[in-house]
C-alpha positions as CSV (number, residue, x, y, z in Angstrom):
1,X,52.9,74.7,-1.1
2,X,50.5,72.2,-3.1
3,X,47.0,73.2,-3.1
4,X,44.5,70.6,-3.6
5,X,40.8,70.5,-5.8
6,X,38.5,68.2,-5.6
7,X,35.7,67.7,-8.2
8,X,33.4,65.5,-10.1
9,X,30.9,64.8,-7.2
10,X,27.3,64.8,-7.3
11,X,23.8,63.0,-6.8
12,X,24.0,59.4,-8.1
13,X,21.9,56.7,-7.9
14,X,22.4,53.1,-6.2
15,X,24.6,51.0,-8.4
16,X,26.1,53.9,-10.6
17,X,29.1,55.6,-10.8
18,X,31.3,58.7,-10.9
19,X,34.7,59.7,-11.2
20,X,36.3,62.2,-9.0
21,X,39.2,64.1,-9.7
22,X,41.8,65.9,-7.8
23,X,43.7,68.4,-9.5
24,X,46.9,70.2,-8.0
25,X,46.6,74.1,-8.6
26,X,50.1,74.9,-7.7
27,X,53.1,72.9,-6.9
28,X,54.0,68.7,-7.5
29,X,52.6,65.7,-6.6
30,X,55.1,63.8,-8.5
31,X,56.9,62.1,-5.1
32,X,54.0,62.0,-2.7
33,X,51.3,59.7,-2.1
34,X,48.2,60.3,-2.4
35,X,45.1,59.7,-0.3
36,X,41.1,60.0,-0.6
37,X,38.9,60.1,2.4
38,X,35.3,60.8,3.1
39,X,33.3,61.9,6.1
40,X,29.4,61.5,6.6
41,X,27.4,64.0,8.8
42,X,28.4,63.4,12.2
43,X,31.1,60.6,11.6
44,X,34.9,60.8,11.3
45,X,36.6,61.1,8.2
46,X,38.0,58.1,7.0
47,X,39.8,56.6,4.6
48,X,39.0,55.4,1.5
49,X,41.7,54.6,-0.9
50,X,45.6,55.4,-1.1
51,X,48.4,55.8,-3.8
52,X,51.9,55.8,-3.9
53,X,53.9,57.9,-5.9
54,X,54.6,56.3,-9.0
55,X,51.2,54.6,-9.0
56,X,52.5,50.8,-8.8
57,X,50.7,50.3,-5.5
58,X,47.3,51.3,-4.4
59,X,45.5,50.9,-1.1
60,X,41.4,50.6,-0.1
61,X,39.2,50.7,2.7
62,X,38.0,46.9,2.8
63,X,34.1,48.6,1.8
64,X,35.4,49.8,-1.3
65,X,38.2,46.8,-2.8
66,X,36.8,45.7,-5.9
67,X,34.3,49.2,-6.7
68,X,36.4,51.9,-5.9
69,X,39.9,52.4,-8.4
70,X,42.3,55.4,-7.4
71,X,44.9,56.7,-10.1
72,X,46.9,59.2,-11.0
73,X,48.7,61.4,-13.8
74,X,51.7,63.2,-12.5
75,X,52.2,65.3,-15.5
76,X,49.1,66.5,-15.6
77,X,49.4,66.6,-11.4
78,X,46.0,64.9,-11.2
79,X,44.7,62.2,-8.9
80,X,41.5,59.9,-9.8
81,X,38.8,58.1,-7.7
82,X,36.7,55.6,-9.9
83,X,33.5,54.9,-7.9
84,X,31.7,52.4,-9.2
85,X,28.3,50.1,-8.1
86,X,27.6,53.1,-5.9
87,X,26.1,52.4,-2.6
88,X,24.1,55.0,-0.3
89,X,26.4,54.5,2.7
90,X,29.3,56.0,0.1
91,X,27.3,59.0,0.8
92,X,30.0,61.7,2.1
93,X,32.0,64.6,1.5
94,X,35.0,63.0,-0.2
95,X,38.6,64.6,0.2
96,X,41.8,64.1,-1.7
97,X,44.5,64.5,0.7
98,X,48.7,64.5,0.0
99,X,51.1,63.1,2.3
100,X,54.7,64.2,2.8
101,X,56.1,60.9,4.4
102,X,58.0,58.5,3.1
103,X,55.3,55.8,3.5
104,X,51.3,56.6,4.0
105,X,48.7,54.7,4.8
106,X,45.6,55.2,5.8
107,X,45.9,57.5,9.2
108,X,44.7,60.9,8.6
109,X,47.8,61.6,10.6
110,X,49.5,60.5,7.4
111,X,48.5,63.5,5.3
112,X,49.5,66.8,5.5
113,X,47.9,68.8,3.0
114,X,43.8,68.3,2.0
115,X,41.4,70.1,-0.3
116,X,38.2,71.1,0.1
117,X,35.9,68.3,-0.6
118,X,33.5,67.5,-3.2
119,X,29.7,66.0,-1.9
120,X,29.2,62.5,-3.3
121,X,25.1,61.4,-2.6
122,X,24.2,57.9,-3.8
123,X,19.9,57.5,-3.8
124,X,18.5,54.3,-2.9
């Protein structure tokens, strides 16, 4: 079973980036697509940016289109969030998430297999 690790997060201010990274500690990611979402205290996760398995298509959350850039390296079994021109609504918990259907989108019901979560806070 793939087990999923998020990292990179932190405090960052307005207009600045980060990169977050999602590294599989056991198992493949090599025919699923991938998924990040994020949840702010006392809000539903939601999604944020989806891959497919050979990394020729990509998906975003109309908010992020044109800041937010999600990759992936199969070999090294990693998936990637490029944040960049932060703002302070991005401010969440942020979770990479795998999905074992053919197709994903962005449902949670999509995904079956999440890490932890890595806090992301953008200062105004």
């Amino acid at each position: 079973q793939v087990q999923l690790v998020e990292s990179g997060g932190g405090l960052v201010q307005a207009g600045g980036s980060l990169r977050l990274s999602c590294a599989a500690s056991r198992g493949t990611i090599s025919n699923y697509y991938m998924g990040w979402f994020r949840q702010a205290p006392g809000k539903e996760r939601e999604f944020v940016a989806a891959i497919n398995w050979s990394g020729t298509w990509a998906g975003y959350e109309d908010s992020v289109k044109g800041r937010f850039t999600i990759s992936r390296d199969n070999a090294k079994k990693m998936v990637y969030l490029q944040m960049n021109r932060l703002k302070p609504e991005d401010t969440a918990v942020y979770y990479c998430a795998l999905s074992s259907r053919a197709i994903a989108g962005s449902n949670r019901a999509d995904y079956d297999y999440w890490g932890q979560g890595t806090q992301v806070t953008v200062s105004s």
